[in-house]
Backbone as CSV, one residue per row, in Angstrom:
resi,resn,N_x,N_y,N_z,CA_x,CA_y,CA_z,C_x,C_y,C_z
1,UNK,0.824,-1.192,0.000,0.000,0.000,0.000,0.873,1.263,0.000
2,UNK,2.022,1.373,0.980,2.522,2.298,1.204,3.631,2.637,-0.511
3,UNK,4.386,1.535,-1.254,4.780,1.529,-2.428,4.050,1.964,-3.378
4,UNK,2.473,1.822,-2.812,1.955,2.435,-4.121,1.250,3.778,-4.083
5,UNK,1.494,3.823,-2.983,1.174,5.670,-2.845,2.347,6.170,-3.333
6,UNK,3.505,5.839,-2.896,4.828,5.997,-3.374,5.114,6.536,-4.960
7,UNK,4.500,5.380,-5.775,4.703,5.058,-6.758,3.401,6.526,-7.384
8,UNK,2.419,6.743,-6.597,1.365,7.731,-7.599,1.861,8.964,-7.103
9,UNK,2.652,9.188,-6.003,3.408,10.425,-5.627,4.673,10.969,-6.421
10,UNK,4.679,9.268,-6.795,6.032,9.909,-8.226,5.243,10.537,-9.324
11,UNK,4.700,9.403,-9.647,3.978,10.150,-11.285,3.503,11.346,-11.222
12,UNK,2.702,11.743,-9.805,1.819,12.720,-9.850,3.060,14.212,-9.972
13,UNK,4.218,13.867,-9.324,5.519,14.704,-9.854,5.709,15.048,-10.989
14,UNK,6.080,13.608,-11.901,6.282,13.470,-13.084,5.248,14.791,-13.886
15,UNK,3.704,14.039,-13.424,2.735,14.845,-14.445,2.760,16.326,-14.285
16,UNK,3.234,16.904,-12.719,3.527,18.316,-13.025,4.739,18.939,-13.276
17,UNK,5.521,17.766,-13.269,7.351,18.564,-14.221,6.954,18.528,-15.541
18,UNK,6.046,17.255,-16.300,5.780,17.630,-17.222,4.289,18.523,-17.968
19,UNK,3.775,18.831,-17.075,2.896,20.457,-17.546,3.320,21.391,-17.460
20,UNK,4.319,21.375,-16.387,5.036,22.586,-16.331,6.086,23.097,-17.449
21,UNK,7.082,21.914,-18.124,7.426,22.146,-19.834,6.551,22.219,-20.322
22,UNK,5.252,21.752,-20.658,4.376,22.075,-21.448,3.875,23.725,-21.612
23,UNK,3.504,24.157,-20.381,3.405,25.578,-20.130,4.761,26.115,-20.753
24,UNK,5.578,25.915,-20.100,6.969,26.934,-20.150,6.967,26.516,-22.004
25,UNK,6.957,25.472,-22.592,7.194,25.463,-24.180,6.113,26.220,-24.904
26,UNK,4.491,26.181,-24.221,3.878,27.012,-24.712,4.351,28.304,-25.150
27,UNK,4.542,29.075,-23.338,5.258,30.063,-23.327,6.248,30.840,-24.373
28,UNK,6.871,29.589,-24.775,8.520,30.382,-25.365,7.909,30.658,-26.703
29,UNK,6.702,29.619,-27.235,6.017,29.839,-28.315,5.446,31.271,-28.890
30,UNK,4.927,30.931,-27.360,3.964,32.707,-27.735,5.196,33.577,-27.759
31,UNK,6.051,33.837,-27.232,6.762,34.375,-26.730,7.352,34.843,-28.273
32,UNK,7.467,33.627,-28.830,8.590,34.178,-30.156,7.395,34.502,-31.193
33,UNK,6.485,33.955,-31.426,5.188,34.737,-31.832,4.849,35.938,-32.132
34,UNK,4.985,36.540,-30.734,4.822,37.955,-30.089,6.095,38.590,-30.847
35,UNK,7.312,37.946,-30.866,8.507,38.873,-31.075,8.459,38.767,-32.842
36,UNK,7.859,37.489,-33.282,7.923,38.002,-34.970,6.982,39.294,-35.406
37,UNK,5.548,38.921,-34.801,4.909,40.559,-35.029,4.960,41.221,-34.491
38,UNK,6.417,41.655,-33.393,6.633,43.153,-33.482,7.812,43.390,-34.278
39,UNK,8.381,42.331,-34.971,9.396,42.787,-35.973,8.390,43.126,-37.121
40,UNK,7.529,42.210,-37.249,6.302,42.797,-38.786,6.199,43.921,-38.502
41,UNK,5.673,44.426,-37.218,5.036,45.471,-36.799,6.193,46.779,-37.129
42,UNK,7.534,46.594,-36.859,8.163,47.651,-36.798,8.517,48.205,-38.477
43,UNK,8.961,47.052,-39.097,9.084,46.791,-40.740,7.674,47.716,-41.452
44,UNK,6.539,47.258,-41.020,5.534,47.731,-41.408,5.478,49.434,-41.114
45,UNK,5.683,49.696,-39.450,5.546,51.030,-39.558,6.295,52.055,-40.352
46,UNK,8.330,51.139,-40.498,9.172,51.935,-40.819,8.649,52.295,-42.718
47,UNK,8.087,50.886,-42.939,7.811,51.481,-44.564,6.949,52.585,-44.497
48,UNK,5.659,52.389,-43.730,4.749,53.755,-43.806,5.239,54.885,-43.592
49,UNK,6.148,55.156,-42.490,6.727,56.267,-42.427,7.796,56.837,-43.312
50,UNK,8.467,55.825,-44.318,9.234,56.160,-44.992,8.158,57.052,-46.653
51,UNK,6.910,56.239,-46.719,6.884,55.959,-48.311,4.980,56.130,-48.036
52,UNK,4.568,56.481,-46.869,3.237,56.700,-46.782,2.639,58.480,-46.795
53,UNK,1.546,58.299,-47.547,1.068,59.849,-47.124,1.664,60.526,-45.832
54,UNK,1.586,61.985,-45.547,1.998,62.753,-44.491,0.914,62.758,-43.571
55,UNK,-0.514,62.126,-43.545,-0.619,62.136,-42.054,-0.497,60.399,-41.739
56,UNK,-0.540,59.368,-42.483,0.517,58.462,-42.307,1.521,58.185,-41.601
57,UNK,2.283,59.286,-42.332,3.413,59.100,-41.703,3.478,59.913,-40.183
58,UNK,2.829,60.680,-40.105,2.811,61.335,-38.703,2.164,60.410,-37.790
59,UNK,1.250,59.563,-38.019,0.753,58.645,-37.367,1.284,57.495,-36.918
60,UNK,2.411,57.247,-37.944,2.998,55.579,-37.852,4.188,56.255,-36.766
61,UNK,4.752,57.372,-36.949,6.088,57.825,-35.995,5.610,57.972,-34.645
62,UNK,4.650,58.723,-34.613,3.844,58.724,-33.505,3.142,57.042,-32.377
63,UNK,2.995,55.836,-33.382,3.123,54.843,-33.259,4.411,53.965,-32.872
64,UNK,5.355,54.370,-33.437,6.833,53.989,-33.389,7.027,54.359,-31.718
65,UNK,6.759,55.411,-31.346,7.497,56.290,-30.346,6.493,55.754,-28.978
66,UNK,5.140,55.736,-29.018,4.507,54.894,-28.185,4.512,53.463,-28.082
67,UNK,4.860,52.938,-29.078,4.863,51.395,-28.778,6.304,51.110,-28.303
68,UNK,7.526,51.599,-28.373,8.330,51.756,-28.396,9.060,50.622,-29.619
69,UNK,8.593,51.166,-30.649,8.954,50.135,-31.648,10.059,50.465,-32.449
70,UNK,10.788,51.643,-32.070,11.634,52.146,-33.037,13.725,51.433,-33.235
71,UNK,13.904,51.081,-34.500,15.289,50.230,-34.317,16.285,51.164,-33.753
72,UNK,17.665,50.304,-34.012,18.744,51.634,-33.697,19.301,52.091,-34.960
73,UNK,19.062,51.489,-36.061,18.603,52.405,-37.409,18.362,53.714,-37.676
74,UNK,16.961,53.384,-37.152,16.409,54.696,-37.149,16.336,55.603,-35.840
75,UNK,17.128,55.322,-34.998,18.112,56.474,-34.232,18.903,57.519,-34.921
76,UNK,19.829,55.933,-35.692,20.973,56.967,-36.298,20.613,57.480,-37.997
77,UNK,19.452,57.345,-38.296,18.777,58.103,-39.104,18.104,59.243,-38.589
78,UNK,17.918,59.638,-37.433,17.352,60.520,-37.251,18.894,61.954,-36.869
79,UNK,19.461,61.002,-36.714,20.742,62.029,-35.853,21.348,62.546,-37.284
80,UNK,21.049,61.770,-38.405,21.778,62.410,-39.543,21.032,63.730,-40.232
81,UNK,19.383,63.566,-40.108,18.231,64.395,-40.276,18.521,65.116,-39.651
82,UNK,18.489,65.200,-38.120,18.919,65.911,-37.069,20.114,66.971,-37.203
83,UNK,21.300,66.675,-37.552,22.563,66.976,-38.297,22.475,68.043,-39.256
84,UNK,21.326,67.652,-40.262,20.948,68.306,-41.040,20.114,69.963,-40.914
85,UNK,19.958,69.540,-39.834,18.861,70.717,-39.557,19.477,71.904,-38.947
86,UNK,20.612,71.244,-38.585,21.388,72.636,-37.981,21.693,73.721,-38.614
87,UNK,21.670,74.547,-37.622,21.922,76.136,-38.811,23.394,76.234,-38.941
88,UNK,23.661,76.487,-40.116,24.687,77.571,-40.251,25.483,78.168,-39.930
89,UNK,26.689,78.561,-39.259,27.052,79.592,-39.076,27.309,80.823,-39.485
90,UNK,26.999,81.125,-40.869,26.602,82.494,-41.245,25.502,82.936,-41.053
91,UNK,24.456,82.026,-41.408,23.025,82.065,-40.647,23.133,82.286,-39.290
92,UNK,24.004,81.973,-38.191,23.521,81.847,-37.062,24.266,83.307,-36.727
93,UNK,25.247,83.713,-37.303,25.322,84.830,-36.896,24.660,86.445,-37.703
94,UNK,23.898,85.532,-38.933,23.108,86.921,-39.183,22.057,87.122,-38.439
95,UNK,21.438,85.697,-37.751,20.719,86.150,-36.905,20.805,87.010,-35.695
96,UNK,22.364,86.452,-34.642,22.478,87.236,-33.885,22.689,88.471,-34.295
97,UNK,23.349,89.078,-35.397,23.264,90.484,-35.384,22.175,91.154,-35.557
98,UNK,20.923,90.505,-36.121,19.396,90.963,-36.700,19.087,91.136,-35.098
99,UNK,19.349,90.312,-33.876,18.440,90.239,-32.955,19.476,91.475,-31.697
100,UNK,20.659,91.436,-32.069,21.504,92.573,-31.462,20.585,93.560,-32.228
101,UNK,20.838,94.038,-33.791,20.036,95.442,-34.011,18.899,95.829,-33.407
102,UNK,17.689,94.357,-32.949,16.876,95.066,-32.761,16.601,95.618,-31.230
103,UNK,17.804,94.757,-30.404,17.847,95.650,-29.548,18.264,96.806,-29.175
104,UNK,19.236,97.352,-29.996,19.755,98.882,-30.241,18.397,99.757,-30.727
105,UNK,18.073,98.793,-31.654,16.524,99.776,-31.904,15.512,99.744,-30.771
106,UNK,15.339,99.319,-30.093,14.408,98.938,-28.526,15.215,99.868,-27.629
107,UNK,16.397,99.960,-27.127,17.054,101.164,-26.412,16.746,102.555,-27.019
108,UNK,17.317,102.842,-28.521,17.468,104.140,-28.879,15.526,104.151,-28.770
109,UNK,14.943,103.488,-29.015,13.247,104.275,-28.976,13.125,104.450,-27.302
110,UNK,13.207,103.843,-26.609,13.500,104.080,-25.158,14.127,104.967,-24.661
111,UNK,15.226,105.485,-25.150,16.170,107.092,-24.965,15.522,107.673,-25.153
112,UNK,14.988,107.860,-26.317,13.358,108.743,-27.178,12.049,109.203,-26.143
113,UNK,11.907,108.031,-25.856,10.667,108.480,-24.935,11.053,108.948,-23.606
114,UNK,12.491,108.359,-22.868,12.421,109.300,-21.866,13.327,110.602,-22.133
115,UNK,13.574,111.058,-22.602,14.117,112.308,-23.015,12.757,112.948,-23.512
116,UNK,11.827,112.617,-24.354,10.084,113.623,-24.434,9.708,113.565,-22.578
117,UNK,9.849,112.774,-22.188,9.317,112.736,-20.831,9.920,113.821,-20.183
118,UNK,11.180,113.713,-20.461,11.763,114.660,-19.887,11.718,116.033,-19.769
119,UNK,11.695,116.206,-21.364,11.424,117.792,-21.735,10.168,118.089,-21.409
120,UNK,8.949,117.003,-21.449,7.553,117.527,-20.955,7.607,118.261,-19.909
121,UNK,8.738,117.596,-18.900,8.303,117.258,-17.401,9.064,118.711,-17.013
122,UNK,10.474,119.109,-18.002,10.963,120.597,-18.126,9.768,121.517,-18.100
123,UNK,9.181,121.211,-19.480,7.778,122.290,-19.650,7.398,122.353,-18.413
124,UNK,6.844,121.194,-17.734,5.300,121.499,-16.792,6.378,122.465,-15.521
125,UNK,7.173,122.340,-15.369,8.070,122.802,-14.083,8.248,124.481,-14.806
126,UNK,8.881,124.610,-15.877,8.809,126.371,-16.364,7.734,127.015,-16.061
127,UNK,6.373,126.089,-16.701,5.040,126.784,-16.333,4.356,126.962,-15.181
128,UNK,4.929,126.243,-14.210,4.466,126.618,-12.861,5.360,127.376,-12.433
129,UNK,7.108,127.632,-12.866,7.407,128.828,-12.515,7.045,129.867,-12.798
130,UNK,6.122,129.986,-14.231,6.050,131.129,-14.822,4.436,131.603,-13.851
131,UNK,3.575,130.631,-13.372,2.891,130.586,-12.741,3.099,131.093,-11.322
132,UNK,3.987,130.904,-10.455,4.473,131.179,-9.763,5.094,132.724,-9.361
133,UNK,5.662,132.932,-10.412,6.784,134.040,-10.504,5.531,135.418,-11.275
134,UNK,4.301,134.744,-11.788,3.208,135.706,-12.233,2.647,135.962,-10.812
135,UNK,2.321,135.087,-9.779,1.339,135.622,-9.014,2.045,135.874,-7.779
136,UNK,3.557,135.511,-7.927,3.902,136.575,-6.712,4.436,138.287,-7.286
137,UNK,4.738,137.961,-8.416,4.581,139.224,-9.158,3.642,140.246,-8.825
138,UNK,2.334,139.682,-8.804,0.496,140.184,-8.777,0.939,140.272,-6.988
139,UNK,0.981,139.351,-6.019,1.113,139.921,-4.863,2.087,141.163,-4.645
140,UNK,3.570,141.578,-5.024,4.012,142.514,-4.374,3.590,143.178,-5.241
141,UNK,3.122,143.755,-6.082,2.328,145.084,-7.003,2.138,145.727,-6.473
């Protein structure tokens, strides 16, 4: 009796070492499954984005970047785009001088207005002297 509990305590081992490869081989199945269509998946987006209409393609990059589907390809395709986009250095310094002028022009209109301020502020002070200097005038008469 006791040998043959023995004996169904083995198998009953046996039967879960072997479901448990069964699972785990399932597993690796899906597993590589899963990893061929996200290589379809990435192949697929990179053509759309290469060779699809423009909101297509704004859609599939936008896809790329959330699924996180993007290769290291198209990293270093982007760093060359990227590369590309840089300005100039004659460009970059006609800009800074465009954006220096226009602050010389933003000061000198600023000198402008307080120098009118100024001379206003001359006026209003003459005319209350002249105001002043009239009615003490009118008092010692």
């Amino acid at each position: 009796m006791k040998m043959q509990q023995d004996l169904i305590e083995l198998q009953k081992m046996k039967l879960q070492k072997q479901e448990r490869m069964i699972s785990e081989l399932k597993l690796s199945k899906i597993n590589e499954e899963l990893k061929e269509a996200k290589d379809e998946l990435k192949i697929e987006l990179k053509n759309v984005a290469k060779r699809g209409n423009v909101q297509l393609r704004s859609k599939a990059k936008c896809l790329q970047i959330i699924g996180d589907l993007k290769d290291e390809e198209d990293n270093e395709l982007e760093k060359l785009h990227a590369q590309g986009l840089v300005i100039p250095k004659f460009l970059a310094k006609m800009q800074e001088r465009a954006s220096e002028r226009l602050q010389r022009h933003e000061d000198a209109k600023e000198r402008r207005l307080r120098l009118e301020q100024e001379k206003e502020f001359a006026k209003s002070l003459a005319e209350e002297a002249k105001v002043i200097l009239y009615y003490t005038y009118q008092i010692f008469k």
